[in-house]
SEVO-659666 format. One record per residue: residue in three letters; x, y, z of N, C-alpha, C in turn. Coordinates in steps of 0.001 Angstrom, whole numbers, padded with zeros to 6 digits, always signed. Layout:
ALAXYZXYZXYZ...
***
This chain:
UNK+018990-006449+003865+018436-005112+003668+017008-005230+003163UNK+016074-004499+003836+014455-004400+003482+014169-003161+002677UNK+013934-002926+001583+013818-002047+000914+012096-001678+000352UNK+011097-000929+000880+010155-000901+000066+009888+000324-000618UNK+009237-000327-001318+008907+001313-003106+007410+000949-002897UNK+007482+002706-002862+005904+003106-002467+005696+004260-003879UNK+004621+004274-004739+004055+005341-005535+003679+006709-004902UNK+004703+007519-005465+004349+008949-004952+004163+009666-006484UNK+002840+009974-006355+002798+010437-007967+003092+010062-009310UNK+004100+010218-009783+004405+009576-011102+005612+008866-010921UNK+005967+008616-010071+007637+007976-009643+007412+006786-008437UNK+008594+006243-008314+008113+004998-007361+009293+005244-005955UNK+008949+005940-005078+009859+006085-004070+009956+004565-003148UNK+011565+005070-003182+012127+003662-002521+012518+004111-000674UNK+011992+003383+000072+012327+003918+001821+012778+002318+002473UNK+014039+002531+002715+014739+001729+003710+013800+001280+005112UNK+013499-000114+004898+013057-000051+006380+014325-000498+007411UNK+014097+000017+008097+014798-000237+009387+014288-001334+010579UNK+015502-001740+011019+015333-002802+011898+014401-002271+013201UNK+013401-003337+013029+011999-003162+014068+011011-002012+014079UNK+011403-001920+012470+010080-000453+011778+008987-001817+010569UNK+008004-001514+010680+007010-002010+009749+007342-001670+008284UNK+006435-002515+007438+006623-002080+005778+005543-000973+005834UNK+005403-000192+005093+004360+000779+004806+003025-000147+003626UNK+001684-000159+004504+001190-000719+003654+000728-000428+002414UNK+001140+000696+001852+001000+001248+000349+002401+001019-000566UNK+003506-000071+000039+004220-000207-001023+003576-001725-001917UNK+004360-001586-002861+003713-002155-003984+004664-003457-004352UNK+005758-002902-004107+007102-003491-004201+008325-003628-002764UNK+008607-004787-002777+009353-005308-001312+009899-005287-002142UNK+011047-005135-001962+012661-005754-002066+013583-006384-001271UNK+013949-007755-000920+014690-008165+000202+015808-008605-000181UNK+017303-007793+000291+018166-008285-000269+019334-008615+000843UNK+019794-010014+000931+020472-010665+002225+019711-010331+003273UNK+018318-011195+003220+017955-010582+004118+017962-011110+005639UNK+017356-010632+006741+018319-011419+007969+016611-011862+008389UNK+016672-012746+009087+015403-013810+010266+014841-012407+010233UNK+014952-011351+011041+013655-010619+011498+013126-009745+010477UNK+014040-009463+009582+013852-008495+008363+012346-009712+007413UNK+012564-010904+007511+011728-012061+006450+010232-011583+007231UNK+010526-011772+009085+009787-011805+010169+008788-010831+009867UNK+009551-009490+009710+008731-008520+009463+007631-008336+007876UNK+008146-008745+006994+007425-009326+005341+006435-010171+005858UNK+006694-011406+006851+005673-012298+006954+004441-011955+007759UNK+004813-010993+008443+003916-010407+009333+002782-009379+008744UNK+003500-008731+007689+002611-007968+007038+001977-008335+005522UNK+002447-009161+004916+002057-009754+003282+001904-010575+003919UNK+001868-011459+004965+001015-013151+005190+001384-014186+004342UNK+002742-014669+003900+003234-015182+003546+004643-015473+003920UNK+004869-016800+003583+006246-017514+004202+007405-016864+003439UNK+008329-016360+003677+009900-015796+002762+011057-016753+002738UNK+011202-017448+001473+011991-018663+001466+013084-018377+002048UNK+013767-019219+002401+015388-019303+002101+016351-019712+001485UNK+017614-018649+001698+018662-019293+000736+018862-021083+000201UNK+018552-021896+001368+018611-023427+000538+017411-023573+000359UNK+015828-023344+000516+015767-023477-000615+014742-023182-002187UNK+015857-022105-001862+016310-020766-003600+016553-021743-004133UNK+017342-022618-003583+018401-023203-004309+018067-024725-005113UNK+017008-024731-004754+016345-026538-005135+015985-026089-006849UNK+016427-026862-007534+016343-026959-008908+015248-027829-009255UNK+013918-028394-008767+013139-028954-009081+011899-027751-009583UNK+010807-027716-010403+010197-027281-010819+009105-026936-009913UNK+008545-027954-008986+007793-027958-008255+008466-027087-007170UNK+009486-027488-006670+010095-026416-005670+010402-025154-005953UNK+010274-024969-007482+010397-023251-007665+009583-022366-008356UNK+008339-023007-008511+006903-022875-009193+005818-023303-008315UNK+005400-022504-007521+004078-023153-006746+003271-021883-006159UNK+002156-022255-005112+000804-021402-005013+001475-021868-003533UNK+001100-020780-002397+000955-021433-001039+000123-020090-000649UNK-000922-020278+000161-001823-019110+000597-001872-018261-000195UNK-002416-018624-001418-002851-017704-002224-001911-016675-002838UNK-000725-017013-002781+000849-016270-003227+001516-017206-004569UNK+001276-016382-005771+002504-017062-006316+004085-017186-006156UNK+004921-018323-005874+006093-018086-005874+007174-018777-006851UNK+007673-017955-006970+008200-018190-008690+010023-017556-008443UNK+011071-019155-008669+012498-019000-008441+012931-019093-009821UNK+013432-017878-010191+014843-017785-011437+016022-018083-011013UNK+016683-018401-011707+017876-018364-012012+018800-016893-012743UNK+019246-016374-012116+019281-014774-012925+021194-014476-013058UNK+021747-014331-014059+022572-013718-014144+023051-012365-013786UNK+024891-012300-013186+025055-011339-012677+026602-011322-012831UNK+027112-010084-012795+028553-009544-013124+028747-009779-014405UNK+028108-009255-015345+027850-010272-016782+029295-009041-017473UNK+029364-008381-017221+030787-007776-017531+031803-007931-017276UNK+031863-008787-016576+033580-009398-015794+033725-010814-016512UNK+035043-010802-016455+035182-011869-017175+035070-013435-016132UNK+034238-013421-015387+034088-014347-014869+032340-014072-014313UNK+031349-014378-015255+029466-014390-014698+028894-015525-013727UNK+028434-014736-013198+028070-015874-012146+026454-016023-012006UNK+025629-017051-011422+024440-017191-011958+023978-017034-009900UNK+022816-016537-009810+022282-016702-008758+020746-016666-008634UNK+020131-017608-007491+018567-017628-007423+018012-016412-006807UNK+016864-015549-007652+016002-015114-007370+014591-015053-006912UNK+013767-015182-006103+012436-015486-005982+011603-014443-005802UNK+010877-014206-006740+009530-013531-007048+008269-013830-006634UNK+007779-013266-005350+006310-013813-004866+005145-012712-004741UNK+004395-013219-005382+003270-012117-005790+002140-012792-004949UNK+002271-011187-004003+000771-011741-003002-000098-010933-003359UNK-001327-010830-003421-002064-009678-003780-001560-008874-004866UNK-001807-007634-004977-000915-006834-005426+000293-006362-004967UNK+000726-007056-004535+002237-006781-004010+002745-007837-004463UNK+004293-007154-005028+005325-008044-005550+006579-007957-004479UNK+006840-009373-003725+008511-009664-003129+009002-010110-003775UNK+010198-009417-003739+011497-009705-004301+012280-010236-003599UNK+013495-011659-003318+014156-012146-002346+015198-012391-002891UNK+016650-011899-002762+017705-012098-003296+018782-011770-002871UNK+020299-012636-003183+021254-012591-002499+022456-012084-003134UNK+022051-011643-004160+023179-010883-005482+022632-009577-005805UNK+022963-008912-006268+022840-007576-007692+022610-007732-008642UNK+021459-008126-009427+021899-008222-010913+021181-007266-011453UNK+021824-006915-012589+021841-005523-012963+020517-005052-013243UNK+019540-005673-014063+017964-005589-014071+017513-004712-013073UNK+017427-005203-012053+016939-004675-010497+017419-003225-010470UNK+018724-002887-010575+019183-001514-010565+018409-000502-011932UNK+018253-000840-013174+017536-000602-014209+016193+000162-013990UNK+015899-001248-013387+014409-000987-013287+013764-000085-012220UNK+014844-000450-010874+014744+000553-009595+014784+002235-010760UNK+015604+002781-011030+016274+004132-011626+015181+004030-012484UNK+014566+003327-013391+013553+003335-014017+012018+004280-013608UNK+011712+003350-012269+010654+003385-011776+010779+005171-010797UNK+011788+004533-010373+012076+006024-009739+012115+007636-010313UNK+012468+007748-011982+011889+008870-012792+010708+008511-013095UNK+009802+007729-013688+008750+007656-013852+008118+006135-013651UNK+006649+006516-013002+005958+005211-013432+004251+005624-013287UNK+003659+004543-014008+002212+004562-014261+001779+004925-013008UNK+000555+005947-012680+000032+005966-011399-000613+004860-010885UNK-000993+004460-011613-001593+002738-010614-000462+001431-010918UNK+000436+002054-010649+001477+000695-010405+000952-000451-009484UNK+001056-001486-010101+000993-002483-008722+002024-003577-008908UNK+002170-004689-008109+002976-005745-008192+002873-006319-009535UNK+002221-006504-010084+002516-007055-011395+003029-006609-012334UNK+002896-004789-012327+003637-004062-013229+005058-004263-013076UNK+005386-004209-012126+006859-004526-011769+007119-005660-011833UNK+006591-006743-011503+007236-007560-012122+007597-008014-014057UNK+005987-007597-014476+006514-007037-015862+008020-006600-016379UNK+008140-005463-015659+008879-004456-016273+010246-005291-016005UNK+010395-006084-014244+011681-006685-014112+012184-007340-015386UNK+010686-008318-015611+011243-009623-016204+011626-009114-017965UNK+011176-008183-017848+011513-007412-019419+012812-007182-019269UNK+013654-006268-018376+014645-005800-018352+015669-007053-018397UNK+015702-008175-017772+015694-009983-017254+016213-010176-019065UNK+014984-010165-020052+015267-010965-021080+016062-009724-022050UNK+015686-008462-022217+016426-007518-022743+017816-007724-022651UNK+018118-007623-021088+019527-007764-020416+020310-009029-021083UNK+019848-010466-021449+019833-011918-021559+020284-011542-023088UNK+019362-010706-023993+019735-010888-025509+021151-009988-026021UNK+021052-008801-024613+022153-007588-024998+023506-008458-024690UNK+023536-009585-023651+024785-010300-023200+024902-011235-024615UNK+023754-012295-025533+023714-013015-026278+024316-012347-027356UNK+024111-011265-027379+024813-010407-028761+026660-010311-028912UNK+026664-009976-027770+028069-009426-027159+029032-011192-027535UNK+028209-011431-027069+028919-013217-026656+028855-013682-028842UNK+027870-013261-029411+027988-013750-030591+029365-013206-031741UNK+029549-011923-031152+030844-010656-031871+031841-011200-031349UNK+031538-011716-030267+033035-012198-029785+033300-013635-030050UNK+032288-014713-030435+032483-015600-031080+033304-015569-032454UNK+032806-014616-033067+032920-014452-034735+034505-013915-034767UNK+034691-012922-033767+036626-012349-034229+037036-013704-033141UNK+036973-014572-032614+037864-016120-031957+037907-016392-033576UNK+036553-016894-034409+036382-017529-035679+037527-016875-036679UNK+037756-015630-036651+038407-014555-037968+040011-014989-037232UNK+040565-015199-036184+041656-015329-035563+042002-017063-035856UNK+040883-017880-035633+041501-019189-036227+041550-019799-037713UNK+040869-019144-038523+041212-019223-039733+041686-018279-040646UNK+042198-017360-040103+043115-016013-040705+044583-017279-040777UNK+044932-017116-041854+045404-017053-042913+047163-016751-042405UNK+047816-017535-041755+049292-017088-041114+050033-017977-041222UNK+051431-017859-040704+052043-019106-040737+052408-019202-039403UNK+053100-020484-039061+052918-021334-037678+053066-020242-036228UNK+052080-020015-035598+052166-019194-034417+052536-019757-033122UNK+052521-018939-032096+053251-019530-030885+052514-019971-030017UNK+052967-021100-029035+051556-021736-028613+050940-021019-027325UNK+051666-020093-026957+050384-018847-025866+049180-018306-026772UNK+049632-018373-028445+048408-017566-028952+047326-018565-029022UNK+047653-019704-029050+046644-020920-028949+046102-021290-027636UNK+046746-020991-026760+046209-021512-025297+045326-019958-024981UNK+045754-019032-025791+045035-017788-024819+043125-018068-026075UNK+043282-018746-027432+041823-018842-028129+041340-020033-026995UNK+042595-021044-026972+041266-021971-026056+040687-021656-024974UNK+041798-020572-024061+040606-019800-023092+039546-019109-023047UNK+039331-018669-024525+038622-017266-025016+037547-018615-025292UNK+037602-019641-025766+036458-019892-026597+035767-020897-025108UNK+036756-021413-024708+036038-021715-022664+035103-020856-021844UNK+035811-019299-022266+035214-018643-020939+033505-018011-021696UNK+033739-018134-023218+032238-018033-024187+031148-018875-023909UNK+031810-020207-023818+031324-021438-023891+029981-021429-022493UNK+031054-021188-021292+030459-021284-020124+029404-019548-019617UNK+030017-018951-020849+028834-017771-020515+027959-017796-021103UNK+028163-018497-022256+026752-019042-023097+026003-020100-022321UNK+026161-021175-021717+025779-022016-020875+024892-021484-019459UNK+025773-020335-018902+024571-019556-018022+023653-018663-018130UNK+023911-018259-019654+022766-017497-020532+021791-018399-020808UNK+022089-019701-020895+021090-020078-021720+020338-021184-019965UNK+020969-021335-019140+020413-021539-017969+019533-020425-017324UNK+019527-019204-017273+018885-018120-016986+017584-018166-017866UNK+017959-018710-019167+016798-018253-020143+015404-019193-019814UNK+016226-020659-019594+015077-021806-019151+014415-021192-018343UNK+014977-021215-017120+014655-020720-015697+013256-019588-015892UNK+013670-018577-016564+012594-017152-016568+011705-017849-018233UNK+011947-018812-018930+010626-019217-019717+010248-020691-018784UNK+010593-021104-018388+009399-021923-017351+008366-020896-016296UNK+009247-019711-015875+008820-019009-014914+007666-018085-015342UNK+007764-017651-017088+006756-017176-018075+005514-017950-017734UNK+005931-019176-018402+004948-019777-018625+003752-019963-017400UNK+004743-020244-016557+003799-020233-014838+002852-019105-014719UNK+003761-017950-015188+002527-016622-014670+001643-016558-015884UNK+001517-017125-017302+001022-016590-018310-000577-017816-017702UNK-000076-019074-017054-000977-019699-016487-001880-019186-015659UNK-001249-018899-014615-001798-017968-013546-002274-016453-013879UNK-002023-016003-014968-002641-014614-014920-004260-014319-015201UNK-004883-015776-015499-006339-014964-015965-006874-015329-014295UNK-006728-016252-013803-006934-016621-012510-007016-015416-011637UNK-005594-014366-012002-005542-013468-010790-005901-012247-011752UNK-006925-012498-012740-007076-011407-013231-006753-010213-013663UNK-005699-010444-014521-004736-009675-015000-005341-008897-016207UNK-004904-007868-016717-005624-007769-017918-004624-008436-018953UNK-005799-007790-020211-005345-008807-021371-004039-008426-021920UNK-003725-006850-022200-002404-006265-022232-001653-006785-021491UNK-001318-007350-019962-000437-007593-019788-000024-009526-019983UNK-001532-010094-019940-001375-011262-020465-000659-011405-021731UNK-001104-010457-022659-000759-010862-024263+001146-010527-023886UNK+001181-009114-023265+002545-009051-023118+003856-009725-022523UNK+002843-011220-021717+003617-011970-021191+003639-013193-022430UNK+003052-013556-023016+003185-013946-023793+004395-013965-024752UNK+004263-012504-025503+005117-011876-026317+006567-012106-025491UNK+006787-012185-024062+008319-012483-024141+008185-013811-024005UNK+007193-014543-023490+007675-015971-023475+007947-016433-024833UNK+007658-016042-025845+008271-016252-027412+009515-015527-027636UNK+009901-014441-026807+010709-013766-027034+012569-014627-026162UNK+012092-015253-025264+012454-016215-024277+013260-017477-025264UNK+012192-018217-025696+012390-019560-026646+013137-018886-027658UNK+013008-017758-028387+014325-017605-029542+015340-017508-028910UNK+015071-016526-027968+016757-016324-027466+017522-017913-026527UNK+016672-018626-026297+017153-020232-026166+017934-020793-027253UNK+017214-020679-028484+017526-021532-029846+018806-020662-030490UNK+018832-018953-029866+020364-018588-030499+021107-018659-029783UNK+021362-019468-028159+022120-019763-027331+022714-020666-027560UNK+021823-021950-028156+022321-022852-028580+022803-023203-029829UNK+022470-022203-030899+023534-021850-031896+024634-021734-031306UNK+024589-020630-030573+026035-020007-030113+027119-021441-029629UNK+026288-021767-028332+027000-023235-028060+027371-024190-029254UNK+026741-024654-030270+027303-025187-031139+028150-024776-032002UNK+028341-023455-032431+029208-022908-033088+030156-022871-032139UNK+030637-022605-030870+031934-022436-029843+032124-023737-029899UNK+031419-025163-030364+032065-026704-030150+032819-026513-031465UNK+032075-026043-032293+032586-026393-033521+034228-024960-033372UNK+034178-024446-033576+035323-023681-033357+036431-024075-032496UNK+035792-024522-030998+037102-025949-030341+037477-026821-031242UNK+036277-027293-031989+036846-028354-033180+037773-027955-034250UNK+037688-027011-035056+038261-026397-035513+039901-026100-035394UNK+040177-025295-033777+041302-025099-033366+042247-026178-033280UNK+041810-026857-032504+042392-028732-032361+042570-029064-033592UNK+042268-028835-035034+042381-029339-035936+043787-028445-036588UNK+043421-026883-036412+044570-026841-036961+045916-026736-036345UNK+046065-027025-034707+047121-026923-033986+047853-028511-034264UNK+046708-029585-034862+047186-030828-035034+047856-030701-036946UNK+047268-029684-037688+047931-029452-038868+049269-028763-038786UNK+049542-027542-037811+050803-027325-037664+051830-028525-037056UNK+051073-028996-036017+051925-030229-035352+052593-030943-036248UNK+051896-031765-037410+052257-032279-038319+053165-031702-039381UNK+052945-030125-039763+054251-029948-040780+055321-030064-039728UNK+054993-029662-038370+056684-030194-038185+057540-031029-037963UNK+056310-032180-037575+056994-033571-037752+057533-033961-039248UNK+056741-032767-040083+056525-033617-041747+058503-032774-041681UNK+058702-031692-041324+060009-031235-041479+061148-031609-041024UNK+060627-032724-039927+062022-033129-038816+062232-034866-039815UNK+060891-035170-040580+061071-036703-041035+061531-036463-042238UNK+061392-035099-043269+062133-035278-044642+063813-035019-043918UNK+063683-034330-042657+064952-033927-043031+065966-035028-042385UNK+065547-035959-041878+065860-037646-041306+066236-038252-042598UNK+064864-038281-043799+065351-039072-044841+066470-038463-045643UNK+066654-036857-045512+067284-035988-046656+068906-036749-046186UNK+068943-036790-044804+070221-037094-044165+070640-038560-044265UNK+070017-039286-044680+069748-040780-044233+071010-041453-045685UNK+070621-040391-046800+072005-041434-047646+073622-040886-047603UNK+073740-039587-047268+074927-039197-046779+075631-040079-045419UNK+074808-040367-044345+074989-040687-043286+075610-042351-043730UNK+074785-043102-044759+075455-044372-045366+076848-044232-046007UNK+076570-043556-046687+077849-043082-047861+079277-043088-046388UNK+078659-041847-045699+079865-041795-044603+080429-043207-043918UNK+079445-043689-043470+079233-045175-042616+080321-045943-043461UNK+079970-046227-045343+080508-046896-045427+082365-046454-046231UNK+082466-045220-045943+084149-044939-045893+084614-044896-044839UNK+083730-045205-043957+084471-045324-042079+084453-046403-041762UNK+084694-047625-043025+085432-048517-042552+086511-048595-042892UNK+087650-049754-042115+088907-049460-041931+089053-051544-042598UNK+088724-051354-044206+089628-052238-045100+090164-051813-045978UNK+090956-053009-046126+092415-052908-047030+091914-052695-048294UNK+091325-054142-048792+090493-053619-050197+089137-053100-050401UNK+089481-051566-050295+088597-050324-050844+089363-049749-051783UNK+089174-050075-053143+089817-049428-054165+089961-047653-054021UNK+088498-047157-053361+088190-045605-053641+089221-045058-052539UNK+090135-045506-051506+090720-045226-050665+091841-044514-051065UNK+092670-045488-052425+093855-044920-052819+093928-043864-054205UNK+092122-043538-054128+092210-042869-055853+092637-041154-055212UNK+093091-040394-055917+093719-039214-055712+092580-038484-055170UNK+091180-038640-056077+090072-037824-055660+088989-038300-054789UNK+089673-039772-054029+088281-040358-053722+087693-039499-052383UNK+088355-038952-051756+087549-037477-050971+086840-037116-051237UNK+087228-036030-052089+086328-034963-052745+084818-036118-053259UNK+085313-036918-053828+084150-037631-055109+083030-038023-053873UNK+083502-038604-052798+083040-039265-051384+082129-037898-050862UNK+082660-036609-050438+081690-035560-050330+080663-034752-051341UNK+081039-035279-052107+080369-034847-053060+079158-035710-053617UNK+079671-036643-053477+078094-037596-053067+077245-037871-052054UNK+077732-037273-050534+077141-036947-049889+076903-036061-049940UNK+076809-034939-050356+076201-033643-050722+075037-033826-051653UNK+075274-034457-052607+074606-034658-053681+073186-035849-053053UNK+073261-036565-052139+072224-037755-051684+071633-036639-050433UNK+072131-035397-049629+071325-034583-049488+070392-033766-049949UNK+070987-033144-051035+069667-032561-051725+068969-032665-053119UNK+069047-034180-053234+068424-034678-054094+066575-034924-053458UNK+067133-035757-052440+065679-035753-051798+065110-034946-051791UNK+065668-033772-051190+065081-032428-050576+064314-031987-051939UNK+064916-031654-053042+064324-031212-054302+063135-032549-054661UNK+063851-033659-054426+061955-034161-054589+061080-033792-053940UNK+061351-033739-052792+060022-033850-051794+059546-032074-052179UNK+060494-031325-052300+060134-029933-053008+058923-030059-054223UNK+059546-030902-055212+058797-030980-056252+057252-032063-056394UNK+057337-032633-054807+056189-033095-054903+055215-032212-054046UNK+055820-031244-054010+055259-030425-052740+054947-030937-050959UNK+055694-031911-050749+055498-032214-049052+056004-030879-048491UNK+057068-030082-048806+057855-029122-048210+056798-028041-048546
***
């Protein structure tokens, strides 16, 4: 789908191009999303520039996702998406600023884009150009990045209040359902904090490139201001990640402390049994001379000392507190 946003007054109208219709040369903003051979055909024909493709969006080298070609910056994120489902998924974006025109090339939704579209569309500056928008994306980009970092930190903290609350031995679905909870954190913190690299390398590129293409200083200084804004939200990602190791650590520790009282309960109660079980052993033999055989009470006296070599232990190990 070819989508371009053209400035009509104070708003940024968005018009579908259609297959084997031109871009209008007063939009400011391309949008290409899945886009097909002739739909790129038609972008290249009119912005004079090459429109990557899906493989390679996909090259994770710096040089391959940071570079100049005919006078176009092109610049690949990494951008998060479905960040509300319990399963986020990460996909490449590429941002190429030719002139004053900003392309957009992408094969997902992520929510930014919709934001900023509804954004632009009630209002925008009358001299919008490609850089404003990309501004405004990459704002919505790290906004979006800290509102998920927050969410992901509340939900760290009640996993934390659930493994050291204070109970006695629970059942092991409630333990397999924290180790999922603190997995599926783990790995959304991990593509938060992959998104974050991605758009502060991608900062840094344009904060390079902006006196070059003559940007003003407001929006230089303002690129700035998130590329600092970028690096914190890195360093509380990786809080986050270390606090979710340490909380795996944690759990494992105390599923191995319950483990143990119940071995500690199955081994007193081995030893509690262990002198009755003799006592028995040795009236279940079958000789002649056992004096206690023919005494009137040697029964009773016989259970009663096995009774008595049961919970003698038991009251020690009580009174030493193992139990």
């Amino acid at each position: 789908m070819l989508v371009a946003y053209l400035p009509r007054g104070s708003s940024l109208e968005s018009i579908a191009v259609a297959d084997g219709a031109s871009v209008p040369e007063q939009a400011v903003w391309i949008d290409l999303v899945n886009p097909t051979p002739a739909e790129d055909k038609v972008v290249e024909k009119v912005v004079g520039v090459a429109i990557p493709t899906a493989e390679e969006m996909q090259e994770i080298e710096p040089s391959s996702r940071l570079y100049i070609e005919n006078n176009a910056r092109y610049m690949t994120a990494t951008l998060l998406y479905q960040q509300d489902t319990p399963l986020p998924k990460t996909t490449p974006v590429t941002f190429i600023l030719a002139g004053r025109r900003l392309i957009t090339v992408r094969y997902d939704e992520p929510k930014p884009f919709a934001l900023i579209r509804n954004k632009l569309a009630r209002s925008c500056p009358s001299d919008i150009t490609g850089e404003t928008v990309l501004i405004d994306l990459l704002d919505a980009i790290i906004d979006r990045a800290a509102d998920v970092l927050e969410r992901i930190g509340a939900e760290i903290d009640e996993v934390s209040s659930q493994i050291f609350e204070r109970r006695r031995s629970r059942a092991a679905q409630f333990y397999n359902e924290l180790l999922g909870n603190i997995g599926r954190k783990a790995d959304h913190t991990a593509k938060v904090r992959e998104s974050l690299v991605s758009i502060g390398r991608m900062l840094l590129f344009v904060v390079n490139e902006a006196e070059g293409m003559r940007w003003s200083k407001e929006n230089r200084a303002q690129l700035k201001s998130m590329h600092r804004d970028v690096q914190s939200l890195i360093d509380h990602s990786a809080f986050l990640t270390n606090k979710g190791t340490f909380l795996l650590d944690a759990l494992v520790g105390v599923v191995t402390i319950e483990q143990n009282n119940i071995i500690k309960i199955f081994s007193v109660a081995a030893v509690a049994f262990l002198p009755p079980t003799l006592i028995a052993s040795i009236y279940g033999m079958n000789f002649h001379n056992m004096p206690e055989l023919d005494w009137r009470f040697g029964y009773p006296i016989a259970i009663g000392m096995m009774i008595a070599a049961a919970i003698l232990p038991y009251l020690y190990f009580k009174w030493k507190k193992y139990l």
